[in-house]
Backbone as CSV, one residue per row, in Angstrom:
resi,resn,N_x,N_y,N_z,CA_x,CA_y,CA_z,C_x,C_y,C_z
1,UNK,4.526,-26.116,-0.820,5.171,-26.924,-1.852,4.739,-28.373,-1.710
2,UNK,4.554,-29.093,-2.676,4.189,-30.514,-2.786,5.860,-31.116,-2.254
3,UNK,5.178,-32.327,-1.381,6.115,-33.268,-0.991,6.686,-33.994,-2.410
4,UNK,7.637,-34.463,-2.706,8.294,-35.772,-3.464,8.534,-36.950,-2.672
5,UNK,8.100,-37.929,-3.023,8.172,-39.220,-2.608,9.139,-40.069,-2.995
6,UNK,10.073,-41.037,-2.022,10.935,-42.037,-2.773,10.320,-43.623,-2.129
7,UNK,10.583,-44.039,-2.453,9.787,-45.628,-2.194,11.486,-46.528,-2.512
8,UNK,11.895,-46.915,-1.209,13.176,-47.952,-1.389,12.499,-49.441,-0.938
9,UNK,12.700,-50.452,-1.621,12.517,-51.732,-2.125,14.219,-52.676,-1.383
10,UNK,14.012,-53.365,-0.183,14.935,-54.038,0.331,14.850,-55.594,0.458
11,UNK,15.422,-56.494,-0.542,14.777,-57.650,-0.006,16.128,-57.944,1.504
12,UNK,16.395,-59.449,1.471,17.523,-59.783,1.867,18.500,-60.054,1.698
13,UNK,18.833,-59.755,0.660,20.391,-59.549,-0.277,20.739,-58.429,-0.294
14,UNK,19.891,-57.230,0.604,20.194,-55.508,0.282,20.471,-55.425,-0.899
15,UNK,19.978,-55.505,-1.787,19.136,-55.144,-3.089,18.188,-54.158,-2.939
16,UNK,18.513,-52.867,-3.885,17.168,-51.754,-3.340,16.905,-51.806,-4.920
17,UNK,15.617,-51.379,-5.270,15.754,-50.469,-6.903,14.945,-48.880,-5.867
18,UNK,14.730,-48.223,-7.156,13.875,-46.679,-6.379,13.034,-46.045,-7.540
19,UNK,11.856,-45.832,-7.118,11.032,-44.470,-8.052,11.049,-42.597,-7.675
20,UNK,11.164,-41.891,-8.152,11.275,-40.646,-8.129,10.410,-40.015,-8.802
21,UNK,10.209,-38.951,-8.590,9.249,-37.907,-9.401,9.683,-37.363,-10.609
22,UNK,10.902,-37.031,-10.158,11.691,-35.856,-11.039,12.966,-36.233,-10.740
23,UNK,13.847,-36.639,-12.220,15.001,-36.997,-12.331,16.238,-35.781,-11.353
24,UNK,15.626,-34.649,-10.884,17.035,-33.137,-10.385,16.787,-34.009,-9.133
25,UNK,16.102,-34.389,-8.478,16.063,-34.652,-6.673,16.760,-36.098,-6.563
26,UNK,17.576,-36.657,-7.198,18.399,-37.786,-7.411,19.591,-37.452,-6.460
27,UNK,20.109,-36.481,-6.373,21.371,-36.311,-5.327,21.041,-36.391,-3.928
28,UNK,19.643,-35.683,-3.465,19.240,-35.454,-2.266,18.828,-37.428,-2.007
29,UNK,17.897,-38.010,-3.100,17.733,-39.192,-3.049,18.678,-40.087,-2.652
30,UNK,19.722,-40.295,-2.916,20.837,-40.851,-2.898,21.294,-40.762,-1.645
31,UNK,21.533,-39.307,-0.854,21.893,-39.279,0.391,20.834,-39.973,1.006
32,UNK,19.646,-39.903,1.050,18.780,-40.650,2.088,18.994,-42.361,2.173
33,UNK,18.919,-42.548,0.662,19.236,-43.976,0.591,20.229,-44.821,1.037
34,UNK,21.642,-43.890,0.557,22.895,-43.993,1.868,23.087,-44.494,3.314
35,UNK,22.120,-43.238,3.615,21.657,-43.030,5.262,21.196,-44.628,5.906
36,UNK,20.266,-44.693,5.493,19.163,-45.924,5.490,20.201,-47.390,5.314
37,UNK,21.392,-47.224,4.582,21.585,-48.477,4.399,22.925,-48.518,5.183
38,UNK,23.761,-47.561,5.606,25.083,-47.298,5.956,24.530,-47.445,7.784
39,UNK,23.526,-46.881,7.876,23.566,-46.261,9.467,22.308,-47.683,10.238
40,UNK,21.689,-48.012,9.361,20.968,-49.005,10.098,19.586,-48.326,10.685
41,UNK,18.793,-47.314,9.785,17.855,-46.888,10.709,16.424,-48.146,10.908
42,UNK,16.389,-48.530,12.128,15.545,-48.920,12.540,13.893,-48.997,11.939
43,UNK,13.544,-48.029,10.915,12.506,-48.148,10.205,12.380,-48.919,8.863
44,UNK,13.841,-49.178,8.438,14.105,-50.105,7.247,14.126,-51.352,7.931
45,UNK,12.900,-52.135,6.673,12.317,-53.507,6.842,12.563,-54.465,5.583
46,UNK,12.897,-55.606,5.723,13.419,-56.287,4.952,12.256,-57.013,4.418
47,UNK,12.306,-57.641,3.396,11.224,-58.613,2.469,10.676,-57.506,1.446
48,UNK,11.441,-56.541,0.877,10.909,-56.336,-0.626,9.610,-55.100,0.121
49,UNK,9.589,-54.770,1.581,8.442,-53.596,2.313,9.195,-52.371,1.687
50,UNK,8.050,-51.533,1.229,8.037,-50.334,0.579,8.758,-49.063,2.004
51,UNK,9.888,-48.097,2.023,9.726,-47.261,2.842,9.307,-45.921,2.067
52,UNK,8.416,-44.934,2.729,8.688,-43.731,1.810,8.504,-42.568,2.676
53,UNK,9.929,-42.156,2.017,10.379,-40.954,2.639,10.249,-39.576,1.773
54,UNK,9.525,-38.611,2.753,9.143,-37.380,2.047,10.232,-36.352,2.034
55,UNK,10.785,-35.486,0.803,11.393,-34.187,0.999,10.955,-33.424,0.061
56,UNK,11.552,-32.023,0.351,10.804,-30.608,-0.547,11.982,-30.487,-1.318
57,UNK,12.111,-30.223,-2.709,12.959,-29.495,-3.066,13.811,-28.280,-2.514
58,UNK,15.180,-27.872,-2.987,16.109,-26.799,-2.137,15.908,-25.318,-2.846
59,UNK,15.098,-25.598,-3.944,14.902,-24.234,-4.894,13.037,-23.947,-4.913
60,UNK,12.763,-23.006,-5.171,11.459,-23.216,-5.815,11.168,-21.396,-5.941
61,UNK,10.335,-21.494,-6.553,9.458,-20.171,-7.169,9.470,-18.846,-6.079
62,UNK,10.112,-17.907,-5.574,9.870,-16.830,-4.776,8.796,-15.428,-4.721
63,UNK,8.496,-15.237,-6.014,7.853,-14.424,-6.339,8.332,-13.273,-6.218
64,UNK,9.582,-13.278,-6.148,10.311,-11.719,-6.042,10.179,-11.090,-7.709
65,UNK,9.567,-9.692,-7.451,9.023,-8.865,-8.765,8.911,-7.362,-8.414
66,UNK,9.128,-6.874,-9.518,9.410,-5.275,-8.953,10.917,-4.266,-9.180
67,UNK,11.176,-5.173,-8.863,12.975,-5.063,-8.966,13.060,-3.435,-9.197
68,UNK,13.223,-2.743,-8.325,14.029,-1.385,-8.867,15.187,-0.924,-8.217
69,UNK,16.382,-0.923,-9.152,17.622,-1.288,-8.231,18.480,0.663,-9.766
70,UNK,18.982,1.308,-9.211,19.939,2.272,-9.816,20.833,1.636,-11.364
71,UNK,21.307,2.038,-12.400,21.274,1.727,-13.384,23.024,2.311,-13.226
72,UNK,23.069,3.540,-12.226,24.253,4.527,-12.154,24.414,5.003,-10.593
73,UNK,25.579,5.089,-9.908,25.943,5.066,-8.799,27.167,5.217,-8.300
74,UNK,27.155,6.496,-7.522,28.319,6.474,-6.773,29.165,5.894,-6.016
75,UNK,28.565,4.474,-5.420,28.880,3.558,-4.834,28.220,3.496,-3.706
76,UNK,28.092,4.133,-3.219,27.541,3.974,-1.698,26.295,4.395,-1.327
77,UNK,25.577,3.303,-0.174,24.440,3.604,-0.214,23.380,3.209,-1.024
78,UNK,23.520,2.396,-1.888,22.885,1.812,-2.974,21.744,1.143,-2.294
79,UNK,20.102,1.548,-2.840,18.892,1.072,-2.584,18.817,0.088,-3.528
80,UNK,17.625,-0.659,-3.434,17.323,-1.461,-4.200,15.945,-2.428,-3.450
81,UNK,14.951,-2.249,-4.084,13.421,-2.442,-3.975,12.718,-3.005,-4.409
82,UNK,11.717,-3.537,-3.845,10.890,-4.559,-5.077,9.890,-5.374,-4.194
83,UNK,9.275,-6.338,-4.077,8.259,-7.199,-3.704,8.665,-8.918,-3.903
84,UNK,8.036,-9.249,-2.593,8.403,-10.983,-2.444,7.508,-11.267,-1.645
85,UNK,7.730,-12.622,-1.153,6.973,-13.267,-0.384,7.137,-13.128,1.082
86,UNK,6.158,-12.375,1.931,6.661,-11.390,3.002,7.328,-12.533,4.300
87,UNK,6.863,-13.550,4.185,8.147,-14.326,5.516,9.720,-14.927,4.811
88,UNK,10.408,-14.046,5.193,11.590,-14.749,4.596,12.888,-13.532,4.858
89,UNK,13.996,-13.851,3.802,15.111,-12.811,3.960,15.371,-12.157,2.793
90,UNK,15.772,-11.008,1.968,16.286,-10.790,1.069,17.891,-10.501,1.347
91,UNK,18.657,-11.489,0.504,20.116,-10.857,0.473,20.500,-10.825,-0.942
92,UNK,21.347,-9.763,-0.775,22.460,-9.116,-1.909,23.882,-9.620,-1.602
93,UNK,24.093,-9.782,-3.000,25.571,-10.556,-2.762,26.723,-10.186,-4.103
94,UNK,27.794,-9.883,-3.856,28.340,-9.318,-4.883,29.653,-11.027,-5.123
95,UNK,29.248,-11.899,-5.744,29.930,-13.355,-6.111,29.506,-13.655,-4.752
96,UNK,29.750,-14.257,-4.039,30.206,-14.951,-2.816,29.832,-14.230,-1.381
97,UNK,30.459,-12.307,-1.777,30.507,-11.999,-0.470,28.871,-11.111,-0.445
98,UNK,28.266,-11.346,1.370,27.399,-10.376,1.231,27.312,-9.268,1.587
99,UNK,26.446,-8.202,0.703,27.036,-6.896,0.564,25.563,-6.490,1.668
100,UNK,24.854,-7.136,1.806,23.452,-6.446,2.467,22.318,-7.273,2.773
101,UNK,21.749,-7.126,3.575,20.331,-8.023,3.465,19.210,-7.677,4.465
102,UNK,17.691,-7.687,3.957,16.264,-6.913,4.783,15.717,-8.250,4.486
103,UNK,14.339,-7.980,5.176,13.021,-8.538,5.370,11.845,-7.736,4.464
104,UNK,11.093,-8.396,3.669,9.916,-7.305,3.712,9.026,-7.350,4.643
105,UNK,7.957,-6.099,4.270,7.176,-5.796,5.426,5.752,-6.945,4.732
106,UNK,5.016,-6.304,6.228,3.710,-7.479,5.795,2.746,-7.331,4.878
107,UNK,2.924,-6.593,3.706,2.642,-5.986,2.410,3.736,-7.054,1.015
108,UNK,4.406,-7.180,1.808,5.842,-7.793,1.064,6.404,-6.999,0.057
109,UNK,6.695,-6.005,0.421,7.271,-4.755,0.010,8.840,-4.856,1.076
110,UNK,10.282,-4.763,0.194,11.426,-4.813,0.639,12.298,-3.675,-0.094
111,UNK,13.181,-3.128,1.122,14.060,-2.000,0.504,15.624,-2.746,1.067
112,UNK,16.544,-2.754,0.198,17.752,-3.333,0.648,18.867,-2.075,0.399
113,UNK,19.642,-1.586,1.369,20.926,-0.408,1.228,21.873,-0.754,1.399
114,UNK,22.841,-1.054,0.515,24.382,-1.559,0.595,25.123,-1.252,1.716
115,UNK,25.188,-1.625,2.638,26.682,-1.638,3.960,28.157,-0.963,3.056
116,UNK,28.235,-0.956,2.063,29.284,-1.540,1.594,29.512,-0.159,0.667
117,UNK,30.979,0.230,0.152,31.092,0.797,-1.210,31.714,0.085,-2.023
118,UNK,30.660,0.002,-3.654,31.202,-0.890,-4.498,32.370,-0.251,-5.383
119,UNK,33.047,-0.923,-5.877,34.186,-1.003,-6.798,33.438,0.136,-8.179
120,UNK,34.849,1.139,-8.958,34.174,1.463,-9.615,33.936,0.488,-10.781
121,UNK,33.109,0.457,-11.633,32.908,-0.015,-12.916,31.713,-0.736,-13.147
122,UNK,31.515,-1.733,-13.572,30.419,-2.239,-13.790,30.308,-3.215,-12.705
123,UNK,29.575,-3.666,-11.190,29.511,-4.152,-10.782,27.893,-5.253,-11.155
124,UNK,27.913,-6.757,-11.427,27.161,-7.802,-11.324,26.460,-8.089,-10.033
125,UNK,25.236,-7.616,-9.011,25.278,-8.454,-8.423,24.010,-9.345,-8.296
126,UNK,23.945,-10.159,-7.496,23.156,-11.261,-7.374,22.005,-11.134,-6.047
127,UNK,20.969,-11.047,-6.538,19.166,-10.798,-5.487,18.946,-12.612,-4.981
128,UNK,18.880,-12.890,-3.972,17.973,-14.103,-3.816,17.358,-13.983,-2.083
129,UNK,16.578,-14.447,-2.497,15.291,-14.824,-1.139,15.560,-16.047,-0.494
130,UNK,15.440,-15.886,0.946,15.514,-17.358,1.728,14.343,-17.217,2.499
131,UNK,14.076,-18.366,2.116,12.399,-18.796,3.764,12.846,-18.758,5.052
132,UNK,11.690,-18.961,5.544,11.849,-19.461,7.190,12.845,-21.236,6.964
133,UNK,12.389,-21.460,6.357,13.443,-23.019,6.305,14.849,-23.051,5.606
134,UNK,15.395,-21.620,5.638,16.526,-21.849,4.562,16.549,-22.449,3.348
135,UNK,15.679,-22.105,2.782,14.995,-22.599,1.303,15.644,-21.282,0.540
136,UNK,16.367,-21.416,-0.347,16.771,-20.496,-1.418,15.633,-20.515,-2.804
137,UNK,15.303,-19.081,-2.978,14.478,-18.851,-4.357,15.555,-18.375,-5.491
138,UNK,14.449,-18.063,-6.233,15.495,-18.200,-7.778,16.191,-16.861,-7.525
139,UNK,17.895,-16.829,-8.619,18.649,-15.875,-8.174,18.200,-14.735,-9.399
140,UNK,18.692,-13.363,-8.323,17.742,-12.708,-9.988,19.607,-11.803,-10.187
141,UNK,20.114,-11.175,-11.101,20.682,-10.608,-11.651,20.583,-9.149,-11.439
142,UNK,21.423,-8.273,-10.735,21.339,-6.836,-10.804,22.894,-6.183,-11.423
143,UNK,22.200,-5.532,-12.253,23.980,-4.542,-12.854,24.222,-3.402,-12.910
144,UNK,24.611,-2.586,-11.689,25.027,-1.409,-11.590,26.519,-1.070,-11.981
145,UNK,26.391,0.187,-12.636,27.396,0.961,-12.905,28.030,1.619,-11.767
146,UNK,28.967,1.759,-11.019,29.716,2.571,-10.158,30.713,3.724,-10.708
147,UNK,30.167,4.904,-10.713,31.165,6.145,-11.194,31.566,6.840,-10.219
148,UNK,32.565,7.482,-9.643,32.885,8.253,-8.742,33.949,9.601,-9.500
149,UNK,33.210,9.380,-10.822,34.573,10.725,-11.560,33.541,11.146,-11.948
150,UNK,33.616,13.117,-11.395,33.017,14.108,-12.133,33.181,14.126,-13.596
151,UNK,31.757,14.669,-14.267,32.153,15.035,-15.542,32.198,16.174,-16.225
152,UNK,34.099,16.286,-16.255,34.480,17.513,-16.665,34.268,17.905,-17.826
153,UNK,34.167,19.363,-17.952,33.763,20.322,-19.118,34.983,20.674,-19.608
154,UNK,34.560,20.572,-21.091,36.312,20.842,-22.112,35.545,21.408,-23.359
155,UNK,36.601,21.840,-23.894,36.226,22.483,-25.311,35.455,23.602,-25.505
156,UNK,35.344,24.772,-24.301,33.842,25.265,-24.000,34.271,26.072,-25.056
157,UNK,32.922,26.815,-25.801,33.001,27.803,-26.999,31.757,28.890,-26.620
158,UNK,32.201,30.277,-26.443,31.362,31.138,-26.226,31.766,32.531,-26.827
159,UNK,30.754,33.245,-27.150,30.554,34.558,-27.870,31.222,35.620,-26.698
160,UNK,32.363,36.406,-26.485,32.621,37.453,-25.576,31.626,38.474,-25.733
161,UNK,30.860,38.929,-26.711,30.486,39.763,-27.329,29.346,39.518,-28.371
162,UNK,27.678,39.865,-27.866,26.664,38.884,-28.539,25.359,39.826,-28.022
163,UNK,24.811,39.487,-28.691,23.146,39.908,-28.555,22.585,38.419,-27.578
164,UNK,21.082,38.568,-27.147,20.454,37.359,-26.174,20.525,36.657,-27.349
165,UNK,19.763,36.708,-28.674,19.079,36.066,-29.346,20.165,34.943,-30.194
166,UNK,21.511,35.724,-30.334,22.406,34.390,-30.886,23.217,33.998,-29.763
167,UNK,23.031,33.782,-28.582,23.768,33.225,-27.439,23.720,31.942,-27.121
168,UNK,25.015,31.126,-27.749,24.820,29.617,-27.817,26.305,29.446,-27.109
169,UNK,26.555,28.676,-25.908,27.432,28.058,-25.157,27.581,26.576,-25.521
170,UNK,28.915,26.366,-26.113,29.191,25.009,-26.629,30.121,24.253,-25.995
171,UNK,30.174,23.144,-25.696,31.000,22.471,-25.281,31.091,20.910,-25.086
172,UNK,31.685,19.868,-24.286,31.922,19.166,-24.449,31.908,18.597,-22.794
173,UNK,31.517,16.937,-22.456,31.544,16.451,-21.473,31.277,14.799,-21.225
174,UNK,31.069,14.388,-19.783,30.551,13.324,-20.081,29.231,12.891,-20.781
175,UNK,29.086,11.443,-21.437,28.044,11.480,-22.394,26.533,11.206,-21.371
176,UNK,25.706,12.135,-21.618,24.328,12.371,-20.583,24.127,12.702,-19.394
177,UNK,25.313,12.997,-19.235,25.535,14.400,-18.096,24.385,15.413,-18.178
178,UNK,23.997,15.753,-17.435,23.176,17.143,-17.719,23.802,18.271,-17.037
179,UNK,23.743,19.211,-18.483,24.704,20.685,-17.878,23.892,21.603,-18.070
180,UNK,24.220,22.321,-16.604,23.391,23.597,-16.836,23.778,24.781,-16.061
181,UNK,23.355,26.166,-17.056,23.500,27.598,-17.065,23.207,28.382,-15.861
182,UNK,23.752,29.089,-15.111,23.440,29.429,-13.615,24.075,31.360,-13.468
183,UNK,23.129,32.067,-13.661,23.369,33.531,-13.144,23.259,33.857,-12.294
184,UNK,23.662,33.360,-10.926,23.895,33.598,-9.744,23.098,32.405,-9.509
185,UNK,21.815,32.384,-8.974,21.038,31.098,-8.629,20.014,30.789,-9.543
186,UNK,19.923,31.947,-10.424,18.882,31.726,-11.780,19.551,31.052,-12.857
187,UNK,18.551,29.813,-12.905,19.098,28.798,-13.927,18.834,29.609,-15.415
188,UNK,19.292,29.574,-16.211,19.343,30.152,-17.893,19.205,29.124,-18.185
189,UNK,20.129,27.933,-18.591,19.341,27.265,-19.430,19.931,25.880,-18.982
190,UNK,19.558,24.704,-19.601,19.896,23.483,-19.302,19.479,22.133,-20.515
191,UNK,20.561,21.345,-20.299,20.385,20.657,-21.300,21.019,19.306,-20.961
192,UNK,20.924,18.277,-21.708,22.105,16.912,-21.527,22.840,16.721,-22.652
193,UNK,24.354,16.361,-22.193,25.025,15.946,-23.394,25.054,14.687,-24.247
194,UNK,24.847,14.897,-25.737,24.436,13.763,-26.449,25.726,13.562,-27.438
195,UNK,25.763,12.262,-27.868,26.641,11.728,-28.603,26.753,12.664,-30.241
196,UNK,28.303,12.897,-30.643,28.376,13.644,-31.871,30.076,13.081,-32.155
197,UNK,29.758,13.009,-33.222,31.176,12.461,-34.307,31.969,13.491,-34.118
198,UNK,32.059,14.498,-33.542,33.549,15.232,-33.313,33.855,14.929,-31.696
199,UNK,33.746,14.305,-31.095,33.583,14.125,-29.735,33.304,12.532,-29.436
200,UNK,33.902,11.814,-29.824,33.862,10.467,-30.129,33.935,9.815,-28.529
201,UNK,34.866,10.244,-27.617,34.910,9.884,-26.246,33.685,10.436,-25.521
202,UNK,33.569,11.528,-25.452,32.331,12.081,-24.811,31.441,12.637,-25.308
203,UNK,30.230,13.280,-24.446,29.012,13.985,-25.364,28.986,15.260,-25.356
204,UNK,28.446,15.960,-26.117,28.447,17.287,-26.947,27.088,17.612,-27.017
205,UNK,27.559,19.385,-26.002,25.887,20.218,-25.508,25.857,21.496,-26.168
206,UNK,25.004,22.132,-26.217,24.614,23.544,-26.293,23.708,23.535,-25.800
207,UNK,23.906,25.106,-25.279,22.731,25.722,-24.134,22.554,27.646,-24.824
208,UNK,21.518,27.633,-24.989,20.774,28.293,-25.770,19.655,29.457,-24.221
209,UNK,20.276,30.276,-23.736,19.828,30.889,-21.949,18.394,31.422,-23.039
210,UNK,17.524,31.209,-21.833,16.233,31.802,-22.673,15.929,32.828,-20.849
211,UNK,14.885,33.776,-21.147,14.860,34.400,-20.337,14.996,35.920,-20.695
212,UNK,15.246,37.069,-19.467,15.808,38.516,-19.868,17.019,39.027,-19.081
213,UNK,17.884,39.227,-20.165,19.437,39.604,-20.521,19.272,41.403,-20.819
214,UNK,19.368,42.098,-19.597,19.752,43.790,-20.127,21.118,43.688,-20.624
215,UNK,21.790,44.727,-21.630,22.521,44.923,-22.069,23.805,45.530,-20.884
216,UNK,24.866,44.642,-21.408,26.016,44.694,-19.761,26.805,43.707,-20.463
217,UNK,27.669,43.808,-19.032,28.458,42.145,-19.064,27.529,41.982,-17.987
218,UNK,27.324,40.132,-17.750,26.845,38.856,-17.489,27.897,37.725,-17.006
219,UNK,28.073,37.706,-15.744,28.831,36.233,-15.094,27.872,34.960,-14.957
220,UNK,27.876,34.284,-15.789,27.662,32.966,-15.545,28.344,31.613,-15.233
221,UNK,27.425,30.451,-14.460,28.104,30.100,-13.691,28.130,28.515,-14.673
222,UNK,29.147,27.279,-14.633,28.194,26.499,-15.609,28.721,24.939,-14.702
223,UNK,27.294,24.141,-14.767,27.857,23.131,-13.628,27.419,21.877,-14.683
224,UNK,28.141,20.501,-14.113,27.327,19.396,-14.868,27.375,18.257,-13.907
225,UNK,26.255,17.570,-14.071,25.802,16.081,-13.006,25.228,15.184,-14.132
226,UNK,26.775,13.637,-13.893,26.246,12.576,-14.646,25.641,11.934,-14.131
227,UNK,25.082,10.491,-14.718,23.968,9.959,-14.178,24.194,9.224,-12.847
228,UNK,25.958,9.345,-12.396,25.675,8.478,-11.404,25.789,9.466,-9.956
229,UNK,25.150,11.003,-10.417,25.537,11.982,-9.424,26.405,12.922,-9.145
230,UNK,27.703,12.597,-9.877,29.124,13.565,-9.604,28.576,14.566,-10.313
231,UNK,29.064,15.893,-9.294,28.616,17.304,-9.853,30.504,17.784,-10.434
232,UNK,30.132,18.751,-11.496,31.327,19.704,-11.703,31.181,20.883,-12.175
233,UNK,31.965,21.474,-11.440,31.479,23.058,-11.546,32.823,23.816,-12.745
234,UNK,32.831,24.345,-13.488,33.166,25.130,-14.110,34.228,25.732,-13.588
235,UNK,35.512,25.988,-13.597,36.343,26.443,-12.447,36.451,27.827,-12.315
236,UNK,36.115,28.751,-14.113,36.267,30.071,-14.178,34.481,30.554,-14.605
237,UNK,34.059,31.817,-13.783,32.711,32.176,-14.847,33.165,32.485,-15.991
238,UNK,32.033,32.933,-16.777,32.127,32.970,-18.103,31.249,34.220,-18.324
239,UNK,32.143,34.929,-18.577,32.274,36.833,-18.662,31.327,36.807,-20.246
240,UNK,30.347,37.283,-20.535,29.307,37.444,-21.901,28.733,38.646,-21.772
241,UNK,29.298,39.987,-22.830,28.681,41.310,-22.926,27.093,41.110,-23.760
242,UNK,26.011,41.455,-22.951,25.256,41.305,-23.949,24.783,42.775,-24.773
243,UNK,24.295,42.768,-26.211,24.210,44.210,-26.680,22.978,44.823,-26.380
């Protein structure tokens, strides 16, 4: 990083004026100038002699990019990955408190895993990088969803009594859940639930078993996993004579 320069101007009336680079480094300026005039440092010279004192800015550019952090989550255990500038720290912070923090490797490749289980709902949190000098980089924004409720199956609609070819299992669940058809360990069929105007809270599937069905009864099994992982299983099979 380029140094910034301040140049303080003292005659013998302690009279200063000052030049700066950039109007944001005025607070840090100010403390030095303070310093210099409150404490008596020995390098301040009187008659209008130039001093100039060098500092770095407290922010600057990190190069953190990559970002792949879960969209949906059970809470715990939460990864989150991406690339920076390989001497330094990555921490995660949920407001204030910190929830986690790695190094990358000498590739500058970083994986960060939550200590922590988050709250359900929409949790905000906040990515930033520190140097070897306690230099903070820019903060980046992460927003995970936290779900810890299965998504239960309602409304199910099925044929007792059916040929393979019109065998359609209907029902109802969370919205993009994916549910699917299970005859012992043979999957039949599978699908995700999508949004429909009779089902205004949740999403609405059919599963259509493709495959070969001899003529019998058929126990199937029917499970569903939303996006943030919760499985739910069906509590009764579902008895289907086929002809």
């Amino acid at each position: 990083m380029w140094n910034r320069a301040i140049n303080v101007y003292v005659d013998h009336q302690c009279h200063y004026d000052y030049s700066f680079a950039k109007w944001w480094y005025a607070p840090t300026m100010f403390h030095h100038i303070e310093k210099y005039m409150l404490y008596g440092d020995p390098s301040l010279r009187l008659g209008g002699s130039p001093i100039q004192y060098y500092f770095e800015p407290t922010t600057y550019s990190d190069d953190v990019s990559d970002i792949d952090s879960p969209d949906y989550s059970g809470g715990s255990d939460i990864q989150i990955s991406g690339r920076s500038l390989k001497d330094g720290t990555l921490v995660l912070l949920a407001g204030n408190k910190m929830l986690s923090y790695g190094t990358p490797n000498e590739e500058g490749d970083f994986t960060i895993t939550t200590d922590q289980a988050l709250p359900e709902g929409v949790n905000v949190l906040t990515l930033k990088y520190l140097d070897e000098k306690g230099r903070e980089g820019e903060k980046h924004t992460i927003r995970i969803v936290v779900d810890n409720t299965p998504p239960v199956i309602s409304h199910l609609q099925y044929p007792e009594l059916t040929s393979l070819e019109k065998l359609i299992i209907k029902g109802a669940t969370e919205l993009r859940a994916r549910v699917s058809l299970y005859e012992g360990k043979v999957l039949m069929a599978e699908t995700q639930a999508e949004e429909s105007p009779d089902y205004s809270q949740t999403g609405y599937f059919e599963l259509h078993p493709q495959g070969t069905l001899l003529p019998g009864v058929h126990q199937f099994t029917l499970k569903a996993v939303d996006l943030a992982g919760n499985l739910y299983t069906y509590p009764h099979p579902i008895a289907i004579t086929i002809q």
